[in-house]
TORRO-100769 format. One record per residue (C-alpha): x, y, z; chain; residue number from 1; residue in three letters. Coordinates in steps of 0.05 Angstrom, whole numbers, plus 32768, in hexadecimal, padded with zeros to 4 digits. Each point is the difference from the previous one (the first is absolute). Example, Ala and Ser with C-alpha at 12.3 -4.5 7.8 and 13.67 -1.06 7.14 Angstrom:
# residues 2
REC east north   up kette  nr rest
REC 80F6  7FA6 809C     A   1  ala
REC 801B  8045 7FF3     A   2  ser
//
This chain:
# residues 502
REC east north   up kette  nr rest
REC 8195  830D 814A     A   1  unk
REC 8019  7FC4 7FE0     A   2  unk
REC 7FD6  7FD1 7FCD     A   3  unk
REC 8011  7FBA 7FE2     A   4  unk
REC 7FD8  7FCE 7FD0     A   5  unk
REC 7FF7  7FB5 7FFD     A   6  unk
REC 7FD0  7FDC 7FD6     A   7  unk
REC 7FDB  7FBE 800B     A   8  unk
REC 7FC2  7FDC 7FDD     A   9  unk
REC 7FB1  7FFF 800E     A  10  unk
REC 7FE4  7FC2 7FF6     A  11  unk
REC 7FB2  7FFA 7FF1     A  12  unk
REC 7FF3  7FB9 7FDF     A  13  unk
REC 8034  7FFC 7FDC     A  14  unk
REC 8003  803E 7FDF     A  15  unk
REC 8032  802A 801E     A  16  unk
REC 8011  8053 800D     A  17  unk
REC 803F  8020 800B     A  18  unk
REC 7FFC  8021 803E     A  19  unk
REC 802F  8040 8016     A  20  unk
REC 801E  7FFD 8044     A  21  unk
REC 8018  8050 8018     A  22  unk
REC 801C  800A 8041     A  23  unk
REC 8008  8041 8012     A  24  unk
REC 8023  800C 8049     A  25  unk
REC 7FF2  8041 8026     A  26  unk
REC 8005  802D 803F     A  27  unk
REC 7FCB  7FF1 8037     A  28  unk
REC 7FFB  7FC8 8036     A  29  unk
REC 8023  7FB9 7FDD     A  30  unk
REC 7FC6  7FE1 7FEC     A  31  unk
REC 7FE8  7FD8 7FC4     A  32  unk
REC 7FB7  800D 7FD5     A  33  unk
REC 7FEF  7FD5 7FCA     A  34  unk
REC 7FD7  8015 7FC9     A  35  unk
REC 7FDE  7FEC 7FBD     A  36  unk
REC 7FC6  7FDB 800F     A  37  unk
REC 8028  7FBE 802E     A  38  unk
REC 7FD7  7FCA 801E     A  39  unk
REC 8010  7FDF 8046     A  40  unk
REC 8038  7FDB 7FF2     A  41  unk
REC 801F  803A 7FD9     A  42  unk
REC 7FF2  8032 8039     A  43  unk
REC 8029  7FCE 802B     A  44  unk
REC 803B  8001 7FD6     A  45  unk
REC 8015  803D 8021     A  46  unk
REC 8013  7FD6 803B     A  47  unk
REC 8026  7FC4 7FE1     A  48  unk
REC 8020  803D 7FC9     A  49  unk
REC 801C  801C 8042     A  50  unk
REC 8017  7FC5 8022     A  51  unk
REC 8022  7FE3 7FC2     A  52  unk
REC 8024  8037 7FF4     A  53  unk
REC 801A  800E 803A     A  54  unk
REC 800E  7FBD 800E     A  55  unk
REC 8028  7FF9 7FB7     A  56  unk
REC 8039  802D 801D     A  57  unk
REC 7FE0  8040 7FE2     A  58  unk
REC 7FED  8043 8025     A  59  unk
REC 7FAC  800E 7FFB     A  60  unk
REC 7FFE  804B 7FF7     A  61  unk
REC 7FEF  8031 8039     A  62  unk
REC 7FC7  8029 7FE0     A  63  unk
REC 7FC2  7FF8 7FE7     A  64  unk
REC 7FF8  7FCB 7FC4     A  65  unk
REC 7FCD  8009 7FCF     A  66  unk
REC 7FF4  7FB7 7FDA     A  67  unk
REC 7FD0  8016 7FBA     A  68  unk
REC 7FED  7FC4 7FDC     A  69  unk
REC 7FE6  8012 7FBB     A  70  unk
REC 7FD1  7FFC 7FD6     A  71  unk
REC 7FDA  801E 803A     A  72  unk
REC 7FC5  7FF0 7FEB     A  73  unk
REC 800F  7FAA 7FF7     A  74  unk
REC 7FF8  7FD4 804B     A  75  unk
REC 803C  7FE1 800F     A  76  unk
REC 7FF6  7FC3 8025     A  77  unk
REC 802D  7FD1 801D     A  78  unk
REC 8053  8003 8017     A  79  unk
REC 801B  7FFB 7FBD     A  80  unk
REC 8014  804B 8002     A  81  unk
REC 8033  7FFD 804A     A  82  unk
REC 803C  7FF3 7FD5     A  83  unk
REC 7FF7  803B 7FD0     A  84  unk
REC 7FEF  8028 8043     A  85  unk
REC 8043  7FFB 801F     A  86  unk
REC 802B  800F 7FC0     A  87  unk
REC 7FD5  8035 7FF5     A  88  unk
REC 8003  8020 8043     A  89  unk
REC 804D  7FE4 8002     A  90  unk
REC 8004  802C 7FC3     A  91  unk
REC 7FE8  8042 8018     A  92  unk
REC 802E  7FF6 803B     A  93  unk
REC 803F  7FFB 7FD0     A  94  unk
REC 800E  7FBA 801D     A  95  unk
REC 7FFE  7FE7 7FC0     A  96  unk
REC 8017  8019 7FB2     A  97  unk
REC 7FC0  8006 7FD3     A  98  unk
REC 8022  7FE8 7FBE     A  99  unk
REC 7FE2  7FB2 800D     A 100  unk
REC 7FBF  8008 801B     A 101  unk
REC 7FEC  8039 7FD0     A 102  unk
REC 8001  7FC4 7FCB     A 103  unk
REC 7FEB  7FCE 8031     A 104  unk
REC 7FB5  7FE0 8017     A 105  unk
REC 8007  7FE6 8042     A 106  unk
REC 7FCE  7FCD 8027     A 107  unk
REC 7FFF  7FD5 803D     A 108  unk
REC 7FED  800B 804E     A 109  unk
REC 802C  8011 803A     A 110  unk
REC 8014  7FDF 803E     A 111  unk
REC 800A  8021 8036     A 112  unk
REC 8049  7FDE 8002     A 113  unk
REC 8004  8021 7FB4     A 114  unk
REC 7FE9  7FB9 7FDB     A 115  unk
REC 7FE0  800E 7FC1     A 116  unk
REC 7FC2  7FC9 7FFF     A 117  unk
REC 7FDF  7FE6 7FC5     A 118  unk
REC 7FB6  801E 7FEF     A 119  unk
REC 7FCC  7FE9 7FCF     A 120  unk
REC 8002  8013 7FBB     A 121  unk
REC 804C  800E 7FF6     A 122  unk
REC 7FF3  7FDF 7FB2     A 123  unk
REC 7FC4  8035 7FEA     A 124  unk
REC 8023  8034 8029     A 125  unk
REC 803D  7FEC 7FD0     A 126  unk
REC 7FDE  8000 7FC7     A 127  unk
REC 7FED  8047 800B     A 128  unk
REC 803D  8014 8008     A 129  unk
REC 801E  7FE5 7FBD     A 130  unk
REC 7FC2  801B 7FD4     A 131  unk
REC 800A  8048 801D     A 132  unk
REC 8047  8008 7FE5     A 133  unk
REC 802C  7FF1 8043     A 134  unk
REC 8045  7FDB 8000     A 135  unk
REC 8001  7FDC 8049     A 136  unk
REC 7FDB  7FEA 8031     A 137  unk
REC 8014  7FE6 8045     A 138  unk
REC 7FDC  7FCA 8023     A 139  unk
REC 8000  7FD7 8045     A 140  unk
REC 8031  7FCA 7FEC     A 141  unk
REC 7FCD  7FCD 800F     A 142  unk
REC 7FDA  8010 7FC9     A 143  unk
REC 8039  8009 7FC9     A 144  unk
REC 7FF1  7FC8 7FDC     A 145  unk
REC 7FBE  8015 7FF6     A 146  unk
REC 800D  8047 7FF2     A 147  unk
REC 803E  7FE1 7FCB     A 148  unk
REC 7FC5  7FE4 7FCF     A 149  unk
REC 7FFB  8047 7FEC     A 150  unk
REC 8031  800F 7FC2     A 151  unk
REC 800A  8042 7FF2     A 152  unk
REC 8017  801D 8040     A 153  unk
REC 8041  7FF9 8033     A 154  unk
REC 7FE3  7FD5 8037     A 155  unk
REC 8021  8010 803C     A 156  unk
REC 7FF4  7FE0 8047     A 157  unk
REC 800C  8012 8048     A 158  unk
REC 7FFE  7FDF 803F     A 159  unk
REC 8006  8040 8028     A 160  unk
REC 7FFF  804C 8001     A 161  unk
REC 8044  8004 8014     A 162  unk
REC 800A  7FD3 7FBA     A 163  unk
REC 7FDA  8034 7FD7     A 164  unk
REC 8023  8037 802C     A 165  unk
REC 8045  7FEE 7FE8     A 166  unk
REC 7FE9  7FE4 7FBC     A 167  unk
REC 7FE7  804E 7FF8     A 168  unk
REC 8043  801E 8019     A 169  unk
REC 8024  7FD6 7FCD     A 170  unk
REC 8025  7FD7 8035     A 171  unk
REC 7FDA  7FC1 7FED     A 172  unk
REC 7FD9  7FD4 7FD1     A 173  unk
REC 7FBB  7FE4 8008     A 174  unk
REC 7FEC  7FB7 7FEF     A 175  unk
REC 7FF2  7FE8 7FBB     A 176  unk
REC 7FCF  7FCA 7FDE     A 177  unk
REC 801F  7FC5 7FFB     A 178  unk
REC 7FE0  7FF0 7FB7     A 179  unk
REC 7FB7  7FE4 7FF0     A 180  unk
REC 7FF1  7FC4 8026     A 181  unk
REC 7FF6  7FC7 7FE7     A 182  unk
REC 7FBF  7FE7 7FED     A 183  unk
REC 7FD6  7FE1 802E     A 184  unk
REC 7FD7  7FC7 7FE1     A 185  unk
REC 7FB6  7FF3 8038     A 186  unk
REC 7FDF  7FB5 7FF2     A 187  unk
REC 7FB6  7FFC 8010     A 188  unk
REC 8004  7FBB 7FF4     A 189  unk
REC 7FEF  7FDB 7FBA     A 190  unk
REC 7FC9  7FF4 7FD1     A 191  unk
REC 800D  7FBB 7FF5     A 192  unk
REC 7FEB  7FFE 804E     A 193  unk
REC 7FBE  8009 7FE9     A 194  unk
REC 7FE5  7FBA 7FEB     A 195  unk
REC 7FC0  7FFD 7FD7     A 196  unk
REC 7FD6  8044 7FFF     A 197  unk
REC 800A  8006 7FB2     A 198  unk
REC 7FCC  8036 7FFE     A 199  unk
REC 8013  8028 8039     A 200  unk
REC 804A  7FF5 7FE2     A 201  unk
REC 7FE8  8023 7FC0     A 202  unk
REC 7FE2  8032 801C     A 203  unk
REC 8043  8016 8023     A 204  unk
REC 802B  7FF3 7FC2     A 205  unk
REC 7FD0  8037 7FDF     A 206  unk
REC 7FFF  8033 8043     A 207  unk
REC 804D  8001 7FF6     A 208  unk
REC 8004  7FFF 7FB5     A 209  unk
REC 7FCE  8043 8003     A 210  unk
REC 8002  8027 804C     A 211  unk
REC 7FB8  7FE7 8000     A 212  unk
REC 7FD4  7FF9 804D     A 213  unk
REC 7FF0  7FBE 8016     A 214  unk
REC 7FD8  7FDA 802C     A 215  unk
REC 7FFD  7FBB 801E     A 216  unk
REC 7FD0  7FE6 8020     A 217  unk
REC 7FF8  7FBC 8024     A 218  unk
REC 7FFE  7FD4 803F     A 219  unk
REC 803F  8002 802D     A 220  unk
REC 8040  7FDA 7FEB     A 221  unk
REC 7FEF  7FFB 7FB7     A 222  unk
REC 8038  8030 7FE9     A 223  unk
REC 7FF0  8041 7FFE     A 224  unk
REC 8031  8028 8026     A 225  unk
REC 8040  7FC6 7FE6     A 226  unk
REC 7FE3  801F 7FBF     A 227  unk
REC 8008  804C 8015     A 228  unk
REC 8041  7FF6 801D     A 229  unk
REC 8015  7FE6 7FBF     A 230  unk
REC 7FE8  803C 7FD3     A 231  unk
REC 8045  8037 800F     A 232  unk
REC 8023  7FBA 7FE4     A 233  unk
REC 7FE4  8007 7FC0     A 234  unk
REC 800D  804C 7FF3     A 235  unk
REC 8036  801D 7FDF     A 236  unk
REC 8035  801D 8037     A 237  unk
REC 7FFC  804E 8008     A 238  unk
REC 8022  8025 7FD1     A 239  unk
REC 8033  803B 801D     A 240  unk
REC 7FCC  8037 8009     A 241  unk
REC 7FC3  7FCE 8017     A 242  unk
REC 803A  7FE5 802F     A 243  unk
REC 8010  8046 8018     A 244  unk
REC 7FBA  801C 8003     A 245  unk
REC 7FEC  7FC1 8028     A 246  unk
REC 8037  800B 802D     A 247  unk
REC 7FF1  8043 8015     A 248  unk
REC 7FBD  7FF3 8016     A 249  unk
REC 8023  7FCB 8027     A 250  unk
REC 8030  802E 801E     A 251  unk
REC 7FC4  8032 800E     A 252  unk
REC 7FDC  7FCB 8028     A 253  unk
REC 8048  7FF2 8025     A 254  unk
REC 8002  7FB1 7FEC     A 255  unk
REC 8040  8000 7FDB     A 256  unk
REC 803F  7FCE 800F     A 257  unk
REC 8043  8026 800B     A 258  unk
REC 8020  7FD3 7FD9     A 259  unk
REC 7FDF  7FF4 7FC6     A 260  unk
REC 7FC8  8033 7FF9     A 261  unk
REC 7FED  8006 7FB2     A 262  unk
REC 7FC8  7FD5 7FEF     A 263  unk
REC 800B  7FD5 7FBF     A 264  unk
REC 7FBF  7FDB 8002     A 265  unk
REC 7FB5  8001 8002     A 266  unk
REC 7FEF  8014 8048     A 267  unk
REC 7FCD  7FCF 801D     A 268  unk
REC 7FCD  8020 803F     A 269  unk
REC 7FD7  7FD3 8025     A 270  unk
REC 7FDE  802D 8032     A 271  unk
REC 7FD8  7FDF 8037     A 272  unk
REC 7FAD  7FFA 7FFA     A 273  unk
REC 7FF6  803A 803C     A 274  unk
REC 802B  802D 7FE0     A 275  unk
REC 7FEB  8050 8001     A 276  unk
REC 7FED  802C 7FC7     A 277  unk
REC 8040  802C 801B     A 278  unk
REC 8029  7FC4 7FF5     A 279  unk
REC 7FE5  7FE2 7FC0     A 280  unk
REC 7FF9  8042 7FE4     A 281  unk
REC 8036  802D 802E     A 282  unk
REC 800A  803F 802D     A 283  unk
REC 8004  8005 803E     A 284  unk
REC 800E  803F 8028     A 285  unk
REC 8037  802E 7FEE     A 286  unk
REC 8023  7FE1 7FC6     A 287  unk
REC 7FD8  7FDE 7FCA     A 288  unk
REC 8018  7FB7 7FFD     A 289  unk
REC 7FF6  7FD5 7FC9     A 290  unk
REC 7FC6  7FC9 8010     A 291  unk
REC 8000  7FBA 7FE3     A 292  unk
REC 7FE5  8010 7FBE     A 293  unk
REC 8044  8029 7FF3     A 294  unk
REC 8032  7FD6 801B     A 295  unk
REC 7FE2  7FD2 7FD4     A 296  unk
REC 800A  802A 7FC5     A 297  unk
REC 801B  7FD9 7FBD     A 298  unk
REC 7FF3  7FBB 801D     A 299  unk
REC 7FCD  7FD8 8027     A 300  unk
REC 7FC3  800F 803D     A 301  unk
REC 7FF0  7FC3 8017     A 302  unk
REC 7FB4  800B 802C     A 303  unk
REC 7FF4  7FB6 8015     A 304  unk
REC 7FB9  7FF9 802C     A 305  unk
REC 7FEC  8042 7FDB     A 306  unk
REC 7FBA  7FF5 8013     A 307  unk
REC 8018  8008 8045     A 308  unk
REC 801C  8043 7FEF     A 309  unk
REC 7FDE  8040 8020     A 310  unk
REC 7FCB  8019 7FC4     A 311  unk
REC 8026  8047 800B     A 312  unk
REC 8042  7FF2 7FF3     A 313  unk
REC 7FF1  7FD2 7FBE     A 314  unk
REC 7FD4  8036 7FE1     A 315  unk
REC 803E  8036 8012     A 316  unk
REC 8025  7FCE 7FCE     A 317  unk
REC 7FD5  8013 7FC7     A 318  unk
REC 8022  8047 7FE7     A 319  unk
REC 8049  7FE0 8009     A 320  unk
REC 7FE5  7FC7 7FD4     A 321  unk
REC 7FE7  802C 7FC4     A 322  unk
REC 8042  8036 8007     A 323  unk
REC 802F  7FE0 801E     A 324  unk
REC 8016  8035 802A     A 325  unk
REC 7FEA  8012 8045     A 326  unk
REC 7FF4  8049 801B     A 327  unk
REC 8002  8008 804A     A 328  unk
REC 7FE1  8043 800B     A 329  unk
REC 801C  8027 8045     A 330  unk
REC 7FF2  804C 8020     A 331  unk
REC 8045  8019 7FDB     A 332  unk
REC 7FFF  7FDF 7FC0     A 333  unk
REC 7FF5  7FB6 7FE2     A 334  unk
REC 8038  7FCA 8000     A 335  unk
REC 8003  7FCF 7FBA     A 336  unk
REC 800B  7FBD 8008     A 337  unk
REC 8007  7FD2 7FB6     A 338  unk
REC 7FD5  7FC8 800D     A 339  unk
REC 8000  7FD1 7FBB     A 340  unk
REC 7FFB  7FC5 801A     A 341  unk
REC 7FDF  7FB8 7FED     A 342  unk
REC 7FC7  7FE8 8031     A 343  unk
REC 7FF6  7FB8 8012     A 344  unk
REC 7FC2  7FF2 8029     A 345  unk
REC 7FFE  7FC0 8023     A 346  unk
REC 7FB8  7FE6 8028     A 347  unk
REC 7FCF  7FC4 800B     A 348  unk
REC 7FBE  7FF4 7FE6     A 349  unk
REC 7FE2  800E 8049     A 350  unk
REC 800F  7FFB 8052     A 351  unk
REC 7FFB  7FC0 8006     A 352  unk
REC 802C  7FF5 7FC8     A 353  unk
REC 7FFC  7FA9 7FF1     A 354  unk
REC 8030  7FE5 7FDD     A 355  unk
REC 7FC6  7FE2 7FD4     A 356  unk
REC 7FC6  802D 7FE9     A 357  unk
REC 7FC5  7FD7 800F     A 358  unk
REC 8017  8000 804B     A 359  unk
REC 7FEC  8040 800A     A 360  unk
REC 7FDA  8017 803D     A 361  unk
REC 7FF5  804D 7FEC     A 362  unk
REC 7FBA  8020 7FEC     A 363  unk
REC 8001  800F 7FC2     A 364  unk
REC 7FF8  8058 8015     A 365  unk
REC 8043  7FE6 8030     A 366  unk
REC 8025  7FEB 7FCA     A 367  unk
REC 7FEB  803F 7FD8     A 368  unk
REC 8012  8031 8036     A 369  unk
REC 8041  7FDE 8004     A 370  unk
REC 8020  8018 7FC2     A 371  unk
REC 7FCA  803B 7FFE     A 372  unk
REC 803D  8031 8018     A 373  unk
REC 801B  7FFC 7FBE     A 374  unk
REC 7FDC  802D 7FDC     A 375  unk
REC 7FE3  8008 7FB9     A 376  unk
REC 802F  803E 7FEE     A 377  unk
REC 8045  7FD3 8022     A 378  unk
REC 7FED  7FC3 7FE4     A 379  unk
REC 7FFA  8025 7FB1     A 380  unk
REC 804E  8010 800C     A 381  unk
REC 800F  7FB7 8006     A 382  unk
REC 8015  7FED 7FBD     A 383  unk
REC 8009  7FB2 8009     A 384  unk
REC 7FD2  7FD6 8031     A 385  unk
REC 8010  7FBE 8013     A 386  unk
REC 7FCF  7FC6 8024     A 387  unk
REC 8030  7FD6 8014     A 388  unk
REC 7FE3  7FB3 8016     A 389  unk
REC 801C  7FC6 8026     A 390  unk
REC 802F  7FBD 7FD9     A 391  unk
REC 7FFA  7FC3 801C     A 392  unk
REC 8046  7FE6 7FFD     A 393  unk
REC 8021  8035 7FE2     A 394  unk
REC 8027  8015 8041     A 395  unk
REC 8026  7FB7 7FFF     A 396  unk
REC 8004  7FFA 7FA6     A 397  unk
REC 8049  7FFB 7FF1     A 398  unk
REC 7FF8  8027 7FC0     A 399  unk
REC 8032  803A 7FFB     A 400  unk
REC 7FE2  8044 7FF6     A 401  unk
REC 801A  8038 7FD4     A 402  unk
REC 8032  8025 802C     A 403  unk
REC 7FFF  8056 8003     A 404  unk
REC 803F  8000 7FD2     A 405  unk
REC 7FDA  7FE1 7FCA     A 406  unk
REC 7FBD  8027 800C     A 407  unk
REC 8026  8043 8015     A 408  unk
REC 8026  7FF8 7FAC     A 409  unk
REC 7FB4  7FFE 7FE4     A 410  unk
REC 7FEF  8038 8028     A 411  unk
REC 8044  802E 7FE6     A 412  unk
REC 7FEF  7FF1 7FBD     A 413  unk
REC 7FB4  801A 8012     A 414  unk
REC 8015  8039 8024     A 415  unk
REC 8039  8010 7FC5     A 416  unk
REC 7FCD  7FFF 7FC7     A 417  unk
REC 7FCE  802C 8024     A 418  unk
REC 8037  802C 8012     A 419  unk
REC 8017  800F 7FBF     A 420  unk
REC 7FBD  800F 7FEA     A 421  unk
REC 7FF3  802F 802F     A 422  unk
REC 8043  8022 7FFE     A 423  unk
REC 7FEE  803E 7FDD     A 424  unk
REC 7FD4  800B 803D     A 425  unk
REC 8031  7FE6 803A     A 426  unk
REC 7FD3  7FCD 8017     A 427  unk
REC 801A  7FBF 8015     A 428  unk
REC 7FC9  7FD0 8009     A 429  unk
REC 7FBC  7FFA 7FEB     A 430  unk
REC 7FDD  800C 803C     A 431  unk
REC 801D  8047 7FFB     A 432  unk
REC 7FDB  8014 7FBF     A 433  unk
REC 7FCC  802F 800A     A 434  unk
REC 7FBE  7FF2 7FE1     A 435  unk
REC 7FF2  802B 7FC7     A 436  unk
REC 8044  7FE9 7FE7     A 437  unk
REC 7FEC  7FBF 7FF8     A 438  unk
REC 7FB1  8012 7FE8     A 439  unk
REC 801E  803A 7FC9     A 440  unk
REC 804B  7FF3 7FF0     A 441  unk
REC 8001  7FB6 8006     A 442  unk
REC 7FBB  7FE5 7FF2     A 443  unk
REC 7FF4  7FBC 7FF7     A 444  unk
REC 7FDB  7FE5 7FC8     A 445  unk
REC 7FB8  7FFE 8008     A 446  unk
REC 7FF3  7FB4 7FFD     A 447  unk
REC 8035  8003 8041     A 448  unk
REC 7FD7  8030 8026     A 449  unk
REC 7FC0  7FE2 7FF9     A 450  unk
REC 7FFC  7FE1 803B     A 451  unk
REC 8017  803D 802F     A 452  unk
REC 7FCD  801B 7FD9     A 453  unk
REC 7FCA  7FDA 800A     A 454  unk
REC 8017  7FFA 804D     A 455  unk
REC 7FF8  804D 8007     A 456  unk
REC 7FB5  7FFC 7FD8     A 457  unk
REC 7FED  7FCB 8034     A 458  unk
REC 8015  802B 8042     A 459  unk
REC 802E  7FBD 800B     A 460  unk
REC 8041  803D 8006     A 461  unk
REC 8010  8042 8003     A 462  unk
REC 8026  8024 7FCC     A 463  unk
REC 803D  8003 8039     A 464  unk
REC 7FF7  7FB6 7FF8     A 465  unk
REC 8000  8000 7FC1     A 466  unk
REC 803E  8026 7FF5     A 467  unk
REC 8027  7FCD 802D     A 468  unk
REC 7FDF  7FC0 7FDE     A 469  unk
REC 8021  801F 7FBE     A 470  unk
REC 804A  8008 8023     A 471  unk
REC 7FF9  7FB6 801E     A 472  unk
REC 7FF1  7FEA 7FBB     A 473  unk
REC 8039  8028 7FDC     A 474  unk
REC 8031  7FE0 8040     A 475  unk
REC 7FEC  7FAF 7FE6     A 476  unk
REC 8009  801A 7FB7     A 477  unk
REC 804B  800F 8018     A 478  unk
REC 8007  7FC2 8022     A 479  unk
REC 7FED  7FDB 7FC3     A 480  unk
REC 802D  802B 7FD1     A 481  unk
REC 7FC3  8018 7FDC     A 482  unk
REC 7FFF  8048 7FDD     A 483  unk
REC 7FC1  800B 8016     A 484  unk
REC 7FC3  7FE9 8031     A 485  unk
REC 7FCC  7FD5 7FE2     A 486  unk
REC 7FC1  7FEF 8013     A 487  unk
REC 8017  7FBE 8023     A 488  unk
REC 8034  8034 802A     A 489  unk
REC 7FC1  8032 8015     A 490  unk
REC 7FD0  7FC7 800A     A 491  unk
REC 8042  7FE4 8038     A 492  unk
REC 8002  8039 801B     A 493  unk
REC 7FB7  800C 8008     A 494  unk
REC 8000  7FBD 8028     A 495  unk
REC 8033  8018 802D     A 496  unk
REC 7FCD  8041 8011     A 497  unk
REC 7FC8  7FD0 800F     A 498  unk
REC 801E  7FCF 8033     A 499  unk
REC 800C  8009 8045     A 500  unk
REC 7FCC  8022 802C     A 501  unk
REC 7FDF  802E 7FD0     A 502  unk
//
């Protein structure tokens, strides 16, 4: 009885769990059972396993192989593990000296022909590795570059088991990162684009100065998603571990570049108006993958024609919203998916949607149903609110606009004051700050408050609302350079609450 050891990564979210490979070859008829809770695609691993191995030059054993995958108790989905498979049963055989892959994680799929294919999630899976103490890890050499944005930990990658084979034996090296890439710099087009709109313009300046919610609504072709598609212009770029954190969800939902796969800046997701609550929120059967709401995690979802959006899907939006973090509950356990993200709302005043008002040919319940899907408790997470209206002219004025360099410097001196006065707590904007912080720690005067006060007497908002109002107001206080929100900042943010369709 012979037994040998590999080790590879379980991926759920983008959390990850070292996973123990043993192979243990015995007497009895040659055949191969797999153990240790596999799915499908594991289960068929013991086919391609085979095939690649014997088709990498290297003898499969005679007897009766015994594949244990533990924790025992943990699912392991997906192909991730065929690499670690074959070393490990490669091991047991004596085929191959133990000294390297004893200190080694190993991931990828198997060819039949003995490729080793890229999977999903080689960057968490990566991660994992590093923060559980190893010293290497080798990868499908199509995804070294992503794997590489990992410091901490030798990097190797392979193109083939026979590579790993003789990489194992000491007869040869693996491949090696070629450095960080360089950075890749997306344009969404600029602000100065956007003629007229001063209000609407504002409001945006403020969104990206404080990770506020915003919502525009309008006729058709006034703006509102040239606006939205300016917003990830005027935020800061990611810094290392937003940029990494952001890129394994990416790599998770399989929609990196080979080339260039760390994300530097705000991701922007548009998803379309029939989207599913699986795909705005994610899922899926077997592995958990991340939905809109998380690829869109430290920069911008863009939901133009919301009130065409299924009532189901923007009411699943309202615990993401509030925690920023989504929880996809399945039978074996429940995948976490970061999901901090800033939500830009785009939709007209009604169906028939004139480009003046008083052309309107709606009933007045029509026009009421219309935006009726976006409910009371949705709506009070919307920070800012903009009605945005028609300029004759302003579409041919030869008037320069400010461009996003100009606006996106007043929002990083916003963003640096309220992050330095938040520091102690490790909270970067003001949209972040929980309530009570703001209503015991950092309470405004009372001549400041009066008006959120007298709002909440009058039923006019809720205290949620009233919590938000107060970060708005403490966002245009840092845009101004003040120390601290006056009554003119609360009363401009109050009028933000009160516009739009509610």
């Amino acid at each position: 009885m012979a037994l040998g050891r590999a080790h590879s990564v379980a991926v759920t979210g983008v959390d990850g769990v070292l996973v123990e490979i043993e192979a243990d070859i015995g007497q009895g008829l040659p055949s191969v059972h797999l153990v240790g809770l596999p799915d499908t695609a594991l289960q068929e691993s013991r086919d391609r396993v085979r095939s690649a191995v014997a088709n990498s030059g290297e003898k499969w054993p005679d007897g009766r192989v015994i594949l244990a995958l533990s924790p025992a108790t943990l699912p392991k989905l997906g192909s991730v593990y065929d690499l670690a498979l074959a070393v490990a049963v490669l091991d047991a055989s004596g085929a191959v000296p133990s000294e390297r892959s004893a200190t080694t994680v190993l991931l990828g799929e198997l060819a039949l022909d003995g490729r080793v294919r890229r999977v999903r999630g080689i960057l968490p899976a990566v991660i994992a590795a590093r923060r559980a103490g190893w010293s290497a890890v080798v990868v499908p050499e199509a995804a070294l570059a992503e794997a590489g944005l990992v410091d901490g930990i030798a990097v190797l990658g392979a193109s083939s088991l026979r590579a790993v084979v003789a990489w194992l034996r000491g007869e040869a090296a693996l491949a090696e990162p070629d450095g960080p890439p360089p950075d890749i710099v997306h344009h969404g087009g600029d602000l100065c684009d956007v003629v007229g709109q001063d209000e609407a313009r504002w409001a945006l300046e403020v969104a990206a100065a404080g990770g506020h919610h915003l919502l525009l609504t309008g006729p058709p072709g006034i703006g509102k998603t040239m606006l939205a598609q300016r917003l990830p212009g005027l935020l800061p770029p990611l810094t290392e571990p937003e940029a990494l954190e952001v890129t394994a969800i990416h790599s998770m939902a399989g929609m990196l570049s080979g080339e260039h796969p760390l994300i530097t800046v705000p991701p922007f997701v548009a998803p379309h108006h029939s989207t599913s609550v699986t795909a705005m929120i994610g899922g899926g059967s077997g592995t958990a993958r991340p939905g809109a709401v998380s690829r869109a995690h430290r920069g911008v979802l863009f939901l133009d024609e919301c009130a065409e959006i299924g009532t189901k899907v923007l009411e699943a939006m309202r615990t993401p919203l509030e925690e920023g973090e989504v929880r996809i509950a399945r039978r074996d356990g429940v995948a976490r998916y970061p999901a901090r993200f800033q939500l830009v709302l785009a939709a007209n005043p009604c169906p028939c949607a004139p480009a003046r008002d008083v052309d309107c040919v709606c009933a007045p319940l029509v026009r009421r149903r219309y935006l009726g899907k976006l409910s009371g408790p949705l709506m009070d997470r919307i920070d800012i609110r903009v009605q945005m209206h028609g300029q004759v002219g302003a579409a041919f004025s030869t008037d320069l606009a400010e461009s996003s360099k100009v606006v996106r410097d007043r929002v990083a001196v916003a963003r640096r004051a309220a992050s330095e006065r938040w520091y102690e707590y490790q909270w970067v904007t003001n949209a972040e700050v929980p309530g009570h912080i703001l209503r015991q720690q950092f309470r405004l005067p009372r001549e400041s408050l009066a008006p959120v006060e007298d709002a909440l007497r009058s039923g006019r908002m809720s205290a949620r609302g009233a919590d938000r109002a107060i970060r708005v107001a403490w966002t245009i206080c840092d845009l101004r350079g003040g120390e601290l929100p006056t009554v003119q900042d609360v009363l401009a943010a109050l009028n933000f609450r009160q516009r739009g369709v509610r």
